[in-house]
C-alpha positions as CSV (number, residue, x, y, z in Angstrom):
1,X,141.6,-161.6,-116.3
2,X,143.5,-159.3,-118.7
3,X,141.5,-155.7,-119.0
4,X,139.9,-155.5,-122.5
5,X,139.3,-152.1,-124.1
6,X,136.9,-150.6,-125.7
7,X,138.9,-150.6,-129.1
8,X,138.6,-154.4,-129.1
9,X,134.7,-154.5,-129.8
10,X,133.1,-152.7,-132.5
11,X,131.6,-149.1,-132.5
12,X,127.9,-149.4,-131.7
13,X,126.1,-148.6,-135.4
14,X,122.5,-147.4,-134.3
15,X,121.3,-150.3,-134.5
16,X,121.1,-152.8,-131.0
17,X,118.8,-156.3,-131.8
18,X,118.8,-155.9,-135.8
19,X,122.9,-155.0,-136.1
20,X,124.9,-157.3,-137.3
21,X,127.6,-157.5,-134.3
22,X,126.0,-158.6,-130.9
23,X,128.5,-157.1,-129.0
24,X,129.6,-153.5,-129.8
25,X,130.1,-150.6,-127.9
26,X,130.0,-146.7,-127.2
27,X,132.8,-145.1,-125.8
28,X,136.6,-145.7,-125.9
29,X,137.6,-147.0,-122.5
30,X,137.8,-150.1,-120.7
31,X,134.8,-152.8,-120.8
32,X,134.4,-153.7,-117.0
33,X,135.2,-156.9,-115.6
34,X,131.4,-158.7,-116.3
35,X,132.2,-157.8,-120.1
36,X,135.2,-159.2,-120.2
37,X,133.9,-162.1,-119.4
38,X,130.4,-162.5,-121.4
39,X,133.2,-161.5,-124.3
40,X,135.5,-165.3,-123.2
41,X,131.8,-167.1,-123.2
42,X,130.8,-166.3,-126.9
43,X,135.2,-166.1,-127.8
44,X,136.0,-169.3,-126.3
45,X,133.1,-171.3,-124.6
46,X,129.8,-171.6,-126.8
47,X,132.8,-171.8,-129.7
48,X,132.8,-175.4,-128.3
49,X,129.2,-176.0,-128.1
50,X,128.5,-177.7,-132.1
51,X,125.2,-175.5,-133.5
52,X,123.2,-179.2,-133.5
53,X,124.4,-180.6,-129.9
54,X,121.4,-179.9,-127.6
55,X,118.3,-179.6,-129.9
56,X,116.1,-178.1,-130.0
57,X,118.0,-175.2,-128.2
58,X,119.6,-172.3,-129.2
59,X,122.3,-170.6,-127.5
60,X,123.9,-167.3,-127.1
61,X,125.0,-164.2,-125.4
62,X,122.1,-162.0,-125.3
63,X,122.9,-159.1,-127.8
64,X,124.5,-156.3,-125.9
65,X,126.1,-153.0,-126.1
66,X,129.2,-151.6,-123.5
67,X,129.0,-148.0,-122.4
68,X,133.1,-147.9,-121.6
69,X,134.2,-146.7,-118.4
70,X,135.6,-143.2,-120.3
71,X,131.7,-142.4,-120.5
72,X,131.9,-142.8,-116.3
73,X,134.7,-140.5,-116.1
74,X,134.0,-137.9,-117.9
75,X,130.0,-138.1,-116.3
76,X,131.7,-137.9,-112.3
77,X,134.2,-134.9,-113.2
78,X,131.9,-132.8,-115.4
79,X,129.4,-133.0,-112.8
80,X,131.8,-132.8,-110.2
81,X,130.3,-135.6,-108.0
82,X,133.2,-136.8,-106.4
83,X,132.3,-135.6,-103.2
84,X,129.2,-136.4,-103.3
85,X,130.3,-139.9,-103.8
86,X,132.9,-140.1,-101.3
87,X,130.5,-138.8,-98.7
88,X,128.8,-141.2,-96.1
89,X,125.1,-139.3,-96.7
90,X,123.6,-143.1,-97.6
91,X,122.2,-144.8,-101.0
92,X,119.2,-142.3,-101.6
93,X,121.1,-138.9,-101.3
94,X,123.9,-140.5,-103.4
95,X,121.6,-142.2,-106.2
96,X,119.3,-138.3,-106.2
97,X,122.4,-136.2,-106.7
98,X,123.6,-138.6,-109.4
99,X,119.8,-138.4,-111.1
100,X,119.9,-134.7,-111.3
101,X,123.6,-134.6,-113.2
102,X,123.8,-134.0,-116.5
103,X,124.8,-136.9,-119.0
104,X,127.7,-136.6,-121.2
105,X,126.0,-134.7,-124.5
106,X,128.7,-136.2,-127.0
107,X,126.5,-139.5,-126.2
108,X,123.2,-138.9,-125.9
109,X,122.6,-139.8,-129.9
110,X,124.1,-143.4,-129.6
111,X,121.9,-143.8,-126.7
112,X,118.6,-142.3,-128.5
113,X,119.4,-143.8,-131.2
114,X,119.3,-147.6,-129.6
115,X,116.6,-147.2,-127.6
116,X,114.5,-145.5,-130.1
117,X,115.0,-148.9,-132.1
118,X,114.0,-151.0,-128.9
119,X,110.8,-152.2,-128.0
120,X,111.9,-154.7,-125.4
121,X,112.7,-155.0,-122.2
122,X,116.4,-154.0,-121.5
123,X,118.6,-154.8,-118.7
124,X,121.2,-151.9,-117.6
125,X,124.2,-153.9,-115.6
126,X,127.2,-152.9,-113.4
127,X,130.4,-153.7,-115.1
128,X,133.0,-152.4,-113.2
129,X,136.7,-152.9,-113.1
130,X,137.0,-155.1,-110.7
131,X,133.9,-157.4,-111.2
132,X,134.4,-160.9,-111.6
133,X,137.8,-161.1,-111.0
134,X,139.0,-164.4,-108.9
135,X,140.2,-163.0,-106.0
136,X,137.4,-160.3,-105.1
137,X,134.8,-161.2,-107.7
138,X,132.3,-158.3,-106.5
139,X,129.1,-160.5,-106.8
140,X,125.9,-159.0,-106.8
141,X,128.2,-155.5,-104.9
142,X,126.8,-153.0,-107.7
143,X,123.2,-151.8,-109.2
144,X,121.1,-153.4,-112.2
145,X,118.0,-152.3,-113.7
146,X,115.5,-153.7,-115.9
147,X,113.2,-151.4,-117.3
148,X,110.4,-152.5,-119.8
149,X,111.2,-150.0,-122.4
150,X,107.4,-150.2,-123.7
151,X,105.8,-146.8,-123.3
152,X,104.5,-144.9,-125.9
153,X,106.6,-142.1,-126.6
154,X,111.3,-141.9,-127.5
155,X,111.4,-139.2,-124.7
156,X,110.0,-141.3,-122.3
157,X,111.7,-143.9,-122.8
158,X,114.9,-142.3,-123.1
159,X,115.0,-140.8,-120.0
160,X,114.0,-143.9,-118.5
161,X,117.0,-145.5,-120.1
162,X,119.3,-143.0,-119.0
163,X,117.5,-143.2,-115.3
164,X,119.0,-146.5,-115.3
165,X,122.6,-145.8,-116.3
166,X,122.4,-143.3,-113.7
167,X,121.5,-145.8,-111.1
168,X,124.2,-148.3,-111.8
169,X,126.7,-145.7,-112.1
170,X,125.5,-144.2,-108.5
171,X,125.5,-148.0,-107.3
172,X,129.6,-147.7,-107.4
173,X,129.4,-145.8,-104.2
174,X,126.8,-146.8,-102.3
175,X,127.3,-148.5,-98.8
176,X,127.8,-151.9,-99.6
177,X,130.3,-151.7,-102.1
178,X,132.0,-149.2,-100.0
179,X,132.7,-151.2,-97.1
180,X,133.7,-154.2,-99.5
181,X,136.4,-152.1,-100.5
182,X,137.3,-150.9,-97.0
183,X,137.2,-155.1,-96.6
184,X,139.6,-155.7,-99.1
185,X,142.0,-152.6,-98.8
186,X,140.9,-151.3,-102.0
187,X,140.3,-147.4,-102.5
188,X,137.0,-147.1,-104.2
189,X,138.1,-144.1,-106.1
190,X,140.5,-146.2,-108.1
191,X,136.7,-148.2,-109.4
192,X,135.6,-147.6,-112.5
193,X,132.1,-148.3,-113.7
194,X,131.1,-149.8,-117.5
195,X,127.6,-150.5,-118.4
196,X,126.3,-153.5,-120.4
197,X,122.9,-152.5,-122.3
198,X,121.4,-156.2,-123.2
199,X,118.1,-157.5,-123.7
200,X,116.6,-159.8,-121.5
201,X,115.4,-163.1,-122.4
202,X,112.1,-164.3,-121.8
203,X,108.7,-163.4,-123.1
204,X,105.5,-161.6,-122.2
205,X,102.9,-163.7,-120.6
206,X,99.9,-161.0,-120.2
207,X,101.5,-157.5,-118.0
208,X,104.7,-159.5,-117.0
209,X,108.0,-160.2,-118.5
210,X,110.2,-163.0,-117.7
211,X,111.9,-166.2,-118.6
212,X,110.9,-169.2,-117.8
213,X,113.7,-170.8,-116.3
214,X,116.8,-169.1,-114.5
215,X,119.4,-170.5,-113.5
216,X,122.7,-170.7,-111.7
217,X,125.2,-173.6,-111.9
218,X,128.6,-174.6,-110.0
219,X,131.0,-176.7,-111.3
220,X,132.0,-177.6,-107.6
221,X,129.4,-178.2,-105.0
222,X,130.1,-177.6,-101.3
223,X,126.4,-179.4,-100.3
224,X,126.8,-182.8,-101.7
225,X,124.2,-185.3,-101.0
226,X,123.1,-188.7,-101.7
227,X,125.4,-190.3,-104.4
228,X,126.4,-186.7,-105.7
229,X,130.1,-185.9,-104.6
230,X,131.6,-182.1,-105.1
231,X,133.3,-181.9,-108.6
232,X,129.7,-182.9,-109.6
233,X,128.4,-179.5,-109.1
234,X,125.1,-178.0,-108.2
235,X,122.7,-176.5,-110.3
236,X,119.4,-174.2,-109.1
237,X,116.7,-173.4,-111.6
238,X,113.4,-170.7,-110.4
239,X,110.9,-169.8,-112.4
240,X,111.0,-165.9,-113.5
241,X,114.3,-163.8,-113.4
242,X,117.5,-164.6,-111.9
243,X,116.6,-162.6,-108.9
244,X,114.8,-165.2,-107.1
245,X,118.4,-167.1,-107.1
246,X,121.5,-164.7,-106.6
247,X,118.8,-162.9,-103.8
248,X,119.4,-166.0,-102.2
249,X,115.2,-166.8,-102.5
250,X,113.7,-170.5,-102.6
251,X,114.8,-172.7,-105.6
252,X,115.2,-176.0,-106.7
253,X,119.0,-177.3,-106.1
254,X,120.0,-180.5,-107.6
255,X,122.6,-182.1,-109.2
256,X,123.8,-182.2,-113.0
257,X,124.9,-185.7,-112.5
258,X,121.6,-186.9,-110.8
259,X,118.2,-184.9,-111.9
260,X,116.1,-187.6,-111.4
261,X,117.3,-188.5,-108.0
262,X,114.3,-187.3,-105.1
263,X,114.9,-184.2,-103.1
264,X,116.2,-184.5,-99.7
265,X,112.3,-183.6,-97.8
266,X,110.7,-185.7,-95.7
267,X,107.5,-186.4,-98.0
268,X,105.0,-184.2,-99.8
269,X,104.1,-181.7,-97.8
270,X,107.4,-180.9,-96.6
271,X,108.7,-180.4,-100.1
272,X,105.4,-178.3,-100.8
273,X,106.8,-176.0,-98.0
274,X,110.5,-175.5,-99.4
275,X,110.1,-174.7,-103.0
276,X,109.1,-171.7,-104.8
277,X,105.8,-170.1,-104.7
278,X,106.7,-166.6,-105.9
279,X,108.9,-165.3,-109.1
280,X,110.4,-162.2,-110.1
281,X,109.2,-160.4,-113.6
282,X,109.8,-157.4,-115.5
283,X,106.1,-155.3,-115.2
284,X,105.0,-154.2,-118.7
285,X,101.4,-153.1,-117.0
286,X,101.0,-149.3,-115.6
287,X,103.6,-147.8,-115.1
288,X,104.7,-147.6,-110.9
289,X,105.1,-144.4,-109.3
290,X,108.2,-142.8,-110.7
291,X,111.1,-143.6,-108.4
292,X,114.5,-143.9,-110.3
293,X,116.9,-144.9,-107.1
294,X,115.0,-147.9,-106.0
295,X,116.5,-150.8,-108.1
296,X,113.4,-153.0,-108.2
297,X,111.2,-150.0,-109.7
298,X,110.2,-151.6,-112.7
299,X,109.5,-155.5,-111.3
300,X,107.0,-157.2,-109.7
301,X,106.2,-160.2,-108.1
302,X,104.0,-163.3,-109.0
303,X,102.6,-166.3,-107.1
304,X,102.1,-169.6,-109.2
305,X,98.7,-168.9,-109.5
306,X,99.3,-165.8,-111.6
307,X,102.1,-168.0,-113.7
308,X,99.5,-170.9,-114.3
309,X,97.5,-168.1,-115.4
310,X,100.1,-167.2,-117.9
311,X,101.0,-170.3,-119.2
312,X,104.2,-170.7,-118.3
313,X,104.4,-173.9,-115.8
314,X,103.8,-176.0,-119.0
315,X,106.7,-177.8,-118.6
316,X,107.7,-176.7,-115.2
317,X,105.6,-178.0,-112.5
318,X,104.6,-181.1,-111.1
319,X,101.0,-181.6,-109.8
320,X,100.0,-183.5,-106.0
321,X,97.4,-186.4,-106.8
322,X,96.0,-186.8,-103.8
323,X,94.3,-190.2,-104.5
324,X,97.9,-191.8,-104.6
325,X,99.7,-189.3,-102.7
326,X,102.1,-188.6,-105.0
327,X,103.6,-185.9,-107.1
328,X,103.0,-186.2,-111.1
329,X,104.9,-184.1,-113.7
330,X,103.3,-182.4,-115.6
331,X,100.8,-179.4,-115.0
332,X,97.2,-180.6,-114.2
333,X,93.6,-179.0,-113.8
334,X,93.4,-180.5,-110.1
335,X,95.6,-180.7,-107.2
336,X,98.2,-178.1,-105.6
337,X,101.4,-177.5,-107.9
338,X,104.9,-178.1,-106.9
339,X,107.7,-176.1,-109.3
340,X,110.1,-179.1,-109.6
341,X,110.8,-178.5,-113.0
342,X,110.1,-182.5,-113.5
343,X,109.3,-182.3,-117.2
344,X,112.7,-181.1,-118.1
345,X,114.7,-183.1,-115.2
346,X,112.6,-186.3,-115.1
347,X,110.8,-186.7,-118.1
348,X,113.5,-185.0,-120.9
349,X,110.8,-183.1,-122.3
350,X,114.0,-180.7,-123.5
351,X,117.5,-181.7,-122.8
352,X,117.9,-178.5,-120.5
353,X,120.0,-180.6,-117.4
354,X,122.6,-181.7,-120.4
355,X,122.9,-178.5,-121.8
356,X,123.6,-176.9,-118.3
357,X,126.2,-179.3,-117.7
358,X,127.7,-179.1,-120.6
359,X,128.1,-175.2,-120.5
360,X,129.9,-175.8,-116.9
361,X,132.2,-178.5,-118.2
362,X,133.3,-175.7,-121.0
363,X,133.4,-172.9,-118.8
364,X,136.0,-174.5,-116.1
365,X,137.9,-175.7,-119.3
366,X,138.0,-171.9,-120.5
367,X,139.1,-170.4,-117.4
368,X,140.9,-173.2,-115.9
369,X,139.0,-173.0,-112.1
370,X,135.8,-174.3,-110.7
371,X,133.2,-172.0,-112.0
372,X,129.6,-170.2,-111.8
373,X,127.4,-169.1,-114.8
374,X,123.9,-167.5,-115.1
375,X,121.8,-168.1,-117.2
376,X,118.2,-167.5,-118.7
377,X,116.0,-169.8,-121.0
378,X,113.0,-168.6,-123.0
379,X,110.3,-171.6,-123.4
380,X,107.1,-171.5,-126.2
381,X,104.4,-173.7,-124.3
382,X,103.0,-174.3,-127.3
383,X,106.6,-175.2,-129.0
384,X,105.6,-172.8,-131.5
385,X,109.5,-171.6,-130.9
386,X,112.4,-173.4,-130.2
387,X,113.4,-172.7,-126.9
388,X,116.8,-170.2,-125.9
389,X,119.2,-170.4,-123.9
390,X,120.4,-166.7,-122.8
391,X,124.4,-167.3,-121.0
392,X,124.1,-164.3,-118.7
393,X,127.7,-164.2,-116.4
394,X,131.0,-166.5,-116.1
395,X,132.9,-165.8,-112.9
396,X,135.5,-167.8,-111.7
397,X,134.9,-169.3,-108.0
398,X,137.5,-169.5,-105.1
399,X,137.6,-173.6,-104.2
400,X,140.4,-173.7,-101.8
401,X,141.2,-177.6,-100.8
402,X,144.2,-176.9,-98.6
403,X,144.6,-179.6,-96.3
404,X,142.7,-179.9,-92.9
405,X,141.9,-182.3,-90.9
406,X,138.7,-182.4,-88.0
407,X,138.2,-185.7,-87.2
408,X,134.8,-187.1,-85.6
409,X,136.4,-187.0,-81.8
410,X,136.4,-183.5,-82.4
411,X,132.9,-182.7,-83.0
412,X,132.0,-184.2,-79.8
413,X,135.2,-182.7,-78.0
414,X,134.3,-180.9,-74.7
415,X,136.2,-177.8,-75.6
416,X,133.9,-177.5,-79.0
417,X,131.7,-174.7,-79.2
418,X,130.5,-175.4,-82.2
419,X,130.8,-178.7,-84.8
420,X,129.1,-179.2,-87.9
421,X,128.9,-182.0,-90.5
422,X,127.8,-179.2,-93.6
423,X,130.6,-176.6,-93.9
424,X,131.7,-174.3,-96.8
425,X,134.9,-173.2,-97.5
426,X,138.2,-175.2,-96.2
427,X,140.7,-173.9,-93.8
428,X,142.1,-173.0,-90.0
429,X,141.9,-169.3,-88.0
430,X,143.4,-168.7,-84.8
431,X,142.9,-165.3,-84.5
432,X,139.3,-164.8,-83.9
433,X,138.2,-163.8,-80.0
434,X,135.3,-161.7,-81.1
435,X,131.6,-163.8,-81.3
436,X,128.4,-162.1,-82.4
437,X,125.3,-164.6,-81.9
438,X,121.6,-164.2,-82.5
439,X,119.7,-165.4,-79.2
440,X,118.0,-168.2,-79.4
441,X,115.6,-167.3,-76.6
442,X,114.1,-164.5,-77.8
443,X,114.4,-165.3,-81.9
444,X,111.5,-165.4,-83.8
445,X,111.7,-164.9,-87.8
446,X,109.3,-161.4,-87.8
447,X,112.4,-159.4,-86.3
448,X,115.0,-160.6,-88.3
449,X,115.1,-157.2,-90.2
450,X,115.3,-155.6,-86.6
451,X,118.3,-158.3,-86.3
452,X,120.2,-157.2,-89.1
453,X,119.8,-153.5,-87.7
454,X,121.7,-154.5,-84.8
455,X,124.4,-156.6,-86.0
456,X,125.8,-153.9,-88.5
457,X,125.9,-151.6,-85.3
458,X,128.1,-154.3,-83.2
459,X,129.8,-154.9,-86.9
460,X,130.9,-150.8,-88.2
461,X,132.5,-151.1,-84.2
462,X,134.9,-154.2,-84.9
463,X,135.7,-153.4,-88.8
464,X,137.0,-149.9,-87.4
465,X,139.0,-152.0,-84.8
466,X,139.9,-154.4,-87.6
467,X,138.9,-157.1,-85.4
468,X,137.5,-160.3,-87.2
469,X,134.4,-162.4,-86.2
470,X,132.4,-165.3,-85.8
471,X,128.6,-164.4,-86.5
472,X,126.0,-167.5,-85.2
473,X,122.1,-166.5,-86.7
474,X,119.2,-168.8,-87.7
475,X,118.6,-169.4,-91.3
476,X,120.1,-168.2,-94.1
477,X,122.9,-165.7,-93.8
478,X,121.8,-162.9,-96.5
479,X,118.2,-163.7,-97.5
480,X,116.1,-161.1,-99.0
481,X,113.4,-162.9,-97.7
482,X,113.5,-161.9,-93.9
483,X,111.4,-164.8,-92.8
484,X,114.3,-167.5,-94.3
485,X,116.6,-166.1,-92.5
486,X,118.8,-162.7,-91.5
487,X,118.5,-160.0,-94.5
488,X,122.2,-158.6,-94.0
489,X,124.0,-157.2,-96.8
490,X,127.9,-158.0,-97.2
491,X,128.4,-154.4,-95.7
492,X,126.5,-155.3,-92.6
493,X,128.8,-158.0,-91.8
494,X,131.9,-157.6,-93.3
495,X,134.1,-158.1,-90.0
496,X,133.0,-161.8,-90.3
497,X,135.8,-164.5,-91.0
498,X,133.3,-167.5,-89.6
499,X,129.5,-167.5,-89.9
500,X,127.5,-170.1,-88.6
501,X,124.0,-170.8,-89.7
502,X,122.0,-172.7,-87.5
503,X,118.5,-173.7,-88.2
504,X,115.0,-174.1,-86.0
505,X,111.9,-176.3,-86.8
506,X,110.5,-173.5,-87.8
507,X,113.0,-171.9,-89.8
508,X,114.8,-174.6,-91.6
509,X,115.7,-174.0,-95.5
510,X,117.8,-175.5,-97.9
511,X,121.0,-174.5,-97.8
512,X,121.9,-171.6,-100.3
513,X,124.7,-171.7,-102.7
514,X,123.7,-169.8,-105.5
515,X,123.5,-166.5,-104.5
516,X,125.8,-163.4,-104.4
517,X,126.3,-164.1,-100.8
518,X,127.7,-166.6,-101.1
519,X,130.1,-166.2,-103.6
520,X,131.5,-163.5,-101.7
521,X,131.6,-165.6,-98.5
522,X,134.2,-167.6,-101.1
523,X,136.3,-164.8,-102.1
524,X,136.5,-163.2,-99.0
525,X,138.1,-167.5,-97.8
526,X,135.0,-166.5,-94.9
527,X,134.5,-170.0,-93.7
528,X,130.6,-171.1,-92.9
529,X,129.5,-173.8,-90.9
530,X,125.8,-174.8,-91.0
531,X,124.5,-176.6,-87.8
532,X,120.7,-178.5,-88.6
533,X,118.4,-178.1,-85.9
534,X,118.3,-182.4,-86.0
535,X,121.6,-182.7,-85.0
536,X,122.5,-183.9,-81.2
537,X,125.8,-181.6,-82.0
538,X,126.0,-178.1,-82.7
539,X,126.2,-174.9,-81.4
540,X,126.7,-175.2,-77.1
541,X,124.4,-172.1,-76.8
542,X,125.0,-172.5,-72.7
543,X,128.9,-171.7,-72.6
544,X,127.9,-168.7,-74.9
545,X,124.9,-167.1,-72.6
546,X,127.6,-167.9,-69.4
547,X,130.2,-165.4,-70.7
548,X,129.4,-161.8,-70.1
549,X,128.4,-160.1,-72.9
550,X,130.4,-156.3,-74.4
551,X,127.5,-155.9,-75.7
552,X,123.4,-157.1,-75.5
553,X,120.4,-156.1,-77.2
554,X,116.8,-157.5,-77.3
555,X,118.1,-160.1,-80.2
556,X,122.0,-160.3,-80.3
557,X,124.9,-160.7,-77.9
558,X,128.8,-159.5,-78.7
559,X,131.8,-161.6,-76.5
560,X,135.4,-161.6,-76.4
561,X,137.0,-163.9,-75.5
562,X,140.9,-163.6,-73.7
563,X,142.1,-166.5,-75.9
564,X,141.5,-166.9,-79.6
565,X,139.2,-169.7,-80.9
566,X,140.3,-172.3,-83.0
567,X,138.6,-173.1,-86.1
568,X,139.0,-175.5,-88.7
569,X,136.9,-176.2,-91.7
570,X,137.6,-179.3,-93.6
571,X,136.1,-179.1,-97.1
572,X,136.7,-182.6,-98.1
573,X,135.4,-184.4,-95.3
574,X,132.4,-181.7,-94.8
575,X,133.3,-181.3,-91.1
576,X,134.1,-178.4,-89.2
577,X,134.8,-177.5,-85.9
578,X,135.1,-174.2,-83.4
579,X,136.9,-174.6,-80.1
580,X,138.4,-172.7,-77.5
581,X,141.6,-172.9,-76.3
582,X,142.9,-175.7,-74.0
């Protein structure tokens, strides 16, 4: 992506939702990669999206203004935090001494200015230099903050505001994105940091604040099933903000191509168990107790309880009827609800599915690659308002389809240590001896956090070896919800090339895709094999526990082998295979 600068966009005027540009910006550097690319969406993808094509939706980039990455500059050298950044003293000292620096003064009017005019919520987002690019897209690497921007007083909420810039601008060099550099032989003093100001869609259902529907769609879908192939895509809507998705939380994952065709559960009460019970929301109620380096300060979860309450599951939710067993669409007064989002998906109550896939078929046509975009839609129960459709991110994804070939004699081979018919990714490594597995005999979902402690130990060792390697846990790789699987950052893992993922009958969700995760699993070509509890083949947890071990804990075992495994990932076939040498 070409760097855009500052000068491109217009000055910001003082005024943020009533000016008459809806992208403008303060400052005279560059824009930041996540910018550049909302700036291609409204330039050359909704451009091909006819004003009357999807009614009764509207559509747009939420209005937004671009603090340039000069305003980052000149805030790290006047406040001389560059050792402070550098320094390995962890995420809190680093966001506290950013917090106590002063802002840059020759600013401080634009920024009084637009949030003295602002009564709604805001989101402050990382847009560095390097985000979204196709080979190291930074996904979900850096700090946002949503703040609700609705107390009384300017002064308050100005120093909020500038609380949050703070934060995203001490996210730049916090652990995580500092050991994705170290990954990726970048130097993290040659980052720069912009910062999108934009509001976020949605609307205020009693203390809360939140869309109805988020979302995050792929052009190309590494999890086909049923009569859905991969350049179908994959779509997965939540309820509430976007956080519930790229967090890698429960969501509903279907197919553009086929919306009405049944999920993949075994009947109602299995599907009950793997859909979403809890959302994300922006709290407009009390205010919390004042902590500005905690990234989640200002939100607060709900159950579907509280969003029934609200009035948002109108068209969202289907409803059990237990006299015919069955799910209806459609919310109810009796029975247990299911957020399926059958109204929209089933029943066409709002053409949301076409929309979506329409916006993917641009996007790819813009950039030329298989593609993922967020986005956010604002729904009126009582169609008092047309609905909205908020396009939130573009980024280009990594499908690589070299060609590879595991053949079904291979799964079952006796020198296979692992097989798998569900694989991500698509390609060979020979140079991996290193294995890092979660025991099976003493797993159990409540130490999962403990888990994660203990592979980033085992991990720090063999990045500062630069030795790569294959990581085998239960559930999903990267969850924020411990009890779905192991809560790692990319930080705590980064020496993995392969990651396996295999599941238990007790800890068996649907296979993640649209999270940040996982999009960096893509860029970083890691490839990731996922091995159902249901299948005869698998992982061969015997030869494992029979080698000794460099390393045991309670939960996890580290072994080297003294030849290098083979591995081979087919991405077409959706086999993929690791062996040991012969």
């Amino acid at each position: 992506m070409v760097p855009i600068e500052a000068s491109q966009l217009p000055e910001f005027g003082r005024e943020f939702l009533d000016a008459d540009q809806a992208f403008t910006r303060i400052g005279s550097g560059r824009i930041g990669g996540k910018a550049a690319g909302l700036l291609r969406v409204r330039d050359d993808v909704l451009s091909g999206l006819s004003d009357d094509a999807f009614p009764p939706f509207s559509v747009a980039v939420p209005t937004l203004t671009i603090l340039a990455t000069d305003i980052f500059d000149r805030f790290m050298d006047r406040n001389k935090l560059w050792d402070v950044a550098l320094a390995d003293d962890g995420d809190e000292a680093i966001a506290r001494a950013f917090q106590s620096a002063e802002f840059p003064a020759e600013f401080i009017g634009d920024l009084r200015s637009l949030i003295s005019n602002v009564h709604r919520p805001l989101a402050v987002r990382s847009s560095s230099l390097l985000e979204d690019a196709l080979s190291h897209p930074f996904a979900g690497v850096y700090g946002t903050k949503m703040i609700p921007n609705n107390q009384a007083d300017i002064d308050t909420r100005f120093h909020r505001f500038v609380e949050a810039i703070k934060f995203v601008y001490a996210s730049t060099f916090f652990t995580q994105p500092k050991s994705y550099m170290r990954s990726i032989g970048e130097d993290i003093q040659n980052e720069k940091m912009a910062v999108i100001i934009q509001e976020i869609v949605g609307e205020r259902w009693n203390d809360r604040f939140y869309p109805a529907v988020s979302g995050v769609g792929r052009s190309y879908n590494f999890y086909p099933t049923g009569r859905s192939g991969p350049s179908d895509g994959v779509i997965n809507l939540a309820l509430g903000l976007g956080k519930e998705i790229v967090d890698g939380g429960v969501t509903w994952t279907y197919s553009p191509a086929h919306p009405k065709a049944p999920p993949p559960y075994a009947g109602v009460s299995d599907l009950m168990k793997n859909t979403q019970t809890g959302f994300w929301a922006v709290n407009m109620g009390p205010a919390p107790d004042h902590d500005p380096v905690r990234e989640t300060e200002y939100l607060i979860r709900g159950t579907l309880e509280d969003a029934e309450r609200d009035g948002s599951l109108t068209k969202l939710c289907s409803t059990y009827d237990p006299r015919s067993e069955r799910m209806r669409p459609g919310l109810r007064k009796d029975g247990p609800k299911v957020l399926d989002f059958a109204p929209v998906l089933q029943l066409d109550d709002i053409p949301l599915n076409g929309l979506i896939a329409r916006l993917l078929e641009l996007t790819k046509e813009a950039l030329g690659v298989d593609v993922e975009i967020k986005l956010a839609v604002a729904l009126d129960p009582l169609g008092r308002e047309a609905p909205r459709l908020g396009f939130l991110q573009a980024r280009p994804m990594m499908v690589a389809l070299d060609e590879v070939s595991v053949s079904e004699a291979d799964l079952e081979d006796e020198l296979t240590l692992v097989s798998s018919g569900n694989v991500l990714g698509n390609g060979e490594r020979n140079d991996i001896s290193d294995i890092i597995y979660v025991k099976p005999r003493t797993f159990e979902a409540k130490h999962t956090p403990v888990i994660a402690q203990e592979i980033e130990q085992i991990n720090r060792k063999l990045v500062a070896e630069e030795r790569p390697s294959v990581m085998i846990g239960f559930g999903r790789w990267g969850s924020s919800d411990p009890w779905l699987g192991i809560p790692v950052d990319w930080g705590q893992i980064s020496s993995a090339r392969v990651i396996v993922e295999a599941t238990l009958p007790g800890m068996n969700p649907d296979l993640s895709q649209g999270s940040h995760f996982f999009h960096n699993l893509l860029s970083f070509h890691v490839l990731y094999l996922s091995v159902p509890h249901s299948e005869e083949s698998g992982v061969r947890w015997e030869v494992l526990e029979g080698r000794d071990a460099l390393v045991e804990s309670k939960f996890v075992r580290h072994v080297r082998l003294e030849t290098p495994l083979s591995v081979r990932v087919d991405g077409r076939s959706g086999r993929g295979v690791i062996q040991r040498a012969r």
